[in-house]
C-alpha positions, 0 to 999 in steps of 0.5 A, spaced: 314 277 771 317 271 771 321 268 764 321 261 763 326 258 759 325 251 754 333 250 755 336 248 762 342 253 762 347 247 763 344 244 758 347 248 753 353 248 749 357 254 747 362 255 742 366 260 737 364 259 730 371 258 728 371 252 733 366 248 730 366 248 723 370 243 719 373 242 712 371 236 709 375 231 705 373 227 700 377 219 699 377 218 692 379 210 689 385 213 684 390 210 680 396 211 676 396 211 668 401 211 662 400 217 657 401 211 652 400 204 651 403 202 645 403 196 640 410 195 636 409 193 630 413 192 623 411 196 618 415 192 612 415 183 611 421 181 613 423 175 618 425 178 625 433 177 627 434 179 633 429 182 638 435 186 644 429 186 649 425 182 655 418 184 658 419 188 664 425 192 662 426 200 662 428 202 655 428 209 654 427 214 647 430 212 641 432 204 644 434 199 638 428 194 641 428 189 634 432 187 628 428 184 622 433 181 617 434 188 612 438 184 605 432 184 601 431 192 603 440 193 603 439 191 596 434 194 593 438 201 596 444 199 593 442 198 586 437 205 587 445 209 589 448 206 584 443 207 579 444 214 581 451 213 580 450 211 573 444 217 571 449 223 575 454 220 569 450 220 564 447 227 567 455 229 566 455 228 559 449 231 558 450 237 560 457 238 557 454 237 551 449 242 552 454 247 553 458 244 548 451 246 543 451 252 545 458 255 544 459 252 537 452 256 535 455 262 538 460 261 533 455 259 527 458 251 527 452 248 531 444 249 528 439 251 533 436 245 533 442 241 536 442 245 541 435 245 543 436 238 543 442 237 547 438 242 552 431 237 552 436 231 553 439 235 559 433 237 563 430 230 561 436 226 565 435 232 570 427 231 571 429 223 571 435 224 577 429 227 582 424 222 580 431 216 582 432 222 588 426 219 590 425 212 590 433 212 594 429 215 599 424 210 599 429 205 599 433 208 605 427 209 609 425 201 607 432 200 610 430 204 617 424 200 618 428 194 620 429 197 626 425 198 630 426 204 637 422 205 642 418 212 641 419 214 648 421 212 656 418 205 657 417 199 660 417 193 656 410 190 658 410 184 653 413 180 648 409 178 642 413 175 637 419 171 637 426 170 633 425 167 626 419 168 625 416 172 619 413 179 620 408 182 615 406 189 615 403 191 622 405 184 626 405 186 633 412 185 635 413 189 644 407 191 648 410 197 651 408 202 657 410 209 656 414 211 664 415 219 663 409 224 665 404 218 667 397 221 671 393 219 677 386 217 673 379 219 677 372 219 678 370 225 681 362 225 684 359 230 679 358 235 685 365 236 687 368 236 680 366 244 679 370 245 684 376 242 684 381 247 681 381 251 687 381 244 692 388 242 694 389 235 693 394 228 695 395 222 694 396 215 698 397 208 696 399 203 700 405 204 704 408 210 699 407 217 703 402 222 701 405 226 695 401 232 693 398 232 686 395 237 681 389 238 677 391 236 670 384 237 666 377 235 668 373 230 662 367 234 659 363 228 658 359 226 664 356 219 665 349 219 667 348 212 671 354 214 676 353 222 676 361 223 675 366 225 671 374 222 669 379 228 673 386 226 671 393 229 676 399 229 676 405 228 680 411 231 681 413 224 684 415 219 680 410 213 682 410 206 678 405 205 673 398 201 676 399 203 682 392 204 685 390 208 691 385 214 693 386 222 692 384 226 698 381 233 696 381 236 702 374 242 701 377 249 702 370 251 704 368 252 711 363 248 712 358 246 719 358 240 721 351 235 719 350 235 727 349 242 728 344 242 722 336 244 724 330 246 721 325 251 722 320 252 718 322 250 710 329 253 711 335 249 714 340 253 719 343 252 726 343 257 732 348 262 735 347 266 741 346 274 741 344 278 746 342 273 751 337 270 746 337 264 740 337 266 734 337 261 728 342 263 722 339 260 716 344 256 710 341 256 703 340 249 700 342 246 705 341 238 706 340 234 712 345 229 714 351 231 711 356 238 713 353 244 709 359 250 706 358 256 710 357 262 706 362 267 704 359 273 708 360 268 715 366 265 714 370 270 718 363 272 723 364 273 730 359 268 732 358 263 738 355 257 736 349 253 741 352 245 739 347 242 745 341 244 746 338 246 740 333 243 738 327 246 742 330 253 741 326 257 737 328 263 734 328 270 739 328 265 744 331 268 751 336 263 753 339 264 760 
């Protein structure tokens, strides 16, 4: 009997599985944000004195960035000390009084209301020392509020008022960008976002080499018109903040190439050579035109791969 052949055997193309398969990488438009944005403002009214910094320069945790005119607030902090002061003196005299009382009384000199009396003026004085304790603290902390620090490592973006000028509470006085553990914000095709944790990623922008970035955290809320989601990353590389560019996720996953995908039937798949026959190899949820991942049962299978030719083969076909 004579076999007849659909394909021309130079028309067929052959190769080892592992040849042909490829890791997608996905180029994702990124860039680079603070942790913080925050706006400096005075949390008391007062006229504002010096101002020890200009936009764009670095200051780093605890910096005396601004200095409001603190007299008024010195003042009410020395008369609260020295209204303390004059209560401890008193206090002083209060207590020897008491003491007093109550080593007369032991000697029948004193009556037992004296004492209580003397012992009600102490603990009167006492209680009024706390309540004075208090309102120095408030006083002191009036006093620190004319200086204003910077809460972290920064960069002054902007200046927002100047010397002379009257600050009440909550005048916005520095603009100011927080530099330490910045992150590289992007929006991630939801198709991809669950498999990020195991997806080794770098980043580029402009002429700064690749720099590899890990996988902070993934946002929970997905938005509906673009079918995507926030991811955040982080370098170990300082990078300067705006910085825009694109994450590249490189796909550890095998996947076969979209111009190797056919379909027989309801089901999409390719072909390989066995035995001197084609024999077509199913991908569940496979789609066309784009490179579909491998299954884990044929990452590591021996197989060759028919790459020309194909597309008239049918399975159980034999092939020259």
């Amino acid at each position: 009997s004579i076999v007849t052949f659909s394909v021309n055997a130079a028309a067929l193309g052959l190769k080892p599985l592992s040849e042909v398969l490829i890791y997608p990488q996905f180029e994702l438009p990124a860039q680079v944000i603070s942790q913080n944005e925050s706006q400096l403002s005075a949390e008391i009214s007062a006229k504002i004195e010096r101002i020890l910094v200009r936009p764009g320069e670095s200051v780093k945790s605890g910096q005396l960035l601004v200095e409001l005119d603190c007299r008024d607030y010195q003042l009410a902090l020395e008369r609260a000390q020295a209204t303390i002061k004059e209560h401890k003196a008193q206090l002083a005299f209060s207590d020897a009084q008491r003491k007093r009382f109550a080593q007369l009384q032991t000697q029948s000199l004193a009556s037992s209301s004296q004492l209580e009396e003397a012992t009600a003026d102490y603990e009167r004085r006492l209680a009024m020392l706390v309540g004075l304790n208090t309102q120095q603290k408030q006083a002191q902390q009036q006093v620190d509020r004319c200086q204003i620090k910077s809460p972290y490592h920064g960069v002054v973006k902007a200046q927002l008022m100047g010397v002379g000028s009257l600050a009440n509470v909550g005048t916005p006085l520095l603009n100011l960008v927080q530099t330490e553990g910045v992150e590289i914000q992007v929006v991630v095709p939801l198709s991809l976002a669950g498999n990020l944790q195991r997806l080794p990623a770098r980043f580029k922008a402009g002429v700064i080499d690749e720099v590899s970035v890990k996988l902070l955290r993934v946002s929970g809320a997905i938005d509906a018109q673009t079918r995507s989601v926030t991811a955040w990353y982080q370098s170990q590389v300082p990078l300067r903040i705006g910085l825009a560019g694109n994450l590249l996720v490189a796909d550890a996953t095998p996947h076969l190439p979209a111009h190797l995908l056919v379909k027989r039937g309801e089901q999409y798949g390719f072909f390989i050579r066995s035995d001197a026959k084609a024999q077509f190899v199913p991908l569940p949820m496979a789609q066309e035109g784009r490179a579909n991942p491998l299954p884990p049962a044929l990452h590591n299978a021996k197989m060759v791969v028919i790459t020309e030719g194909f597309q008239r083969l049918t399975d159980g076909e034999a092939l020259p």
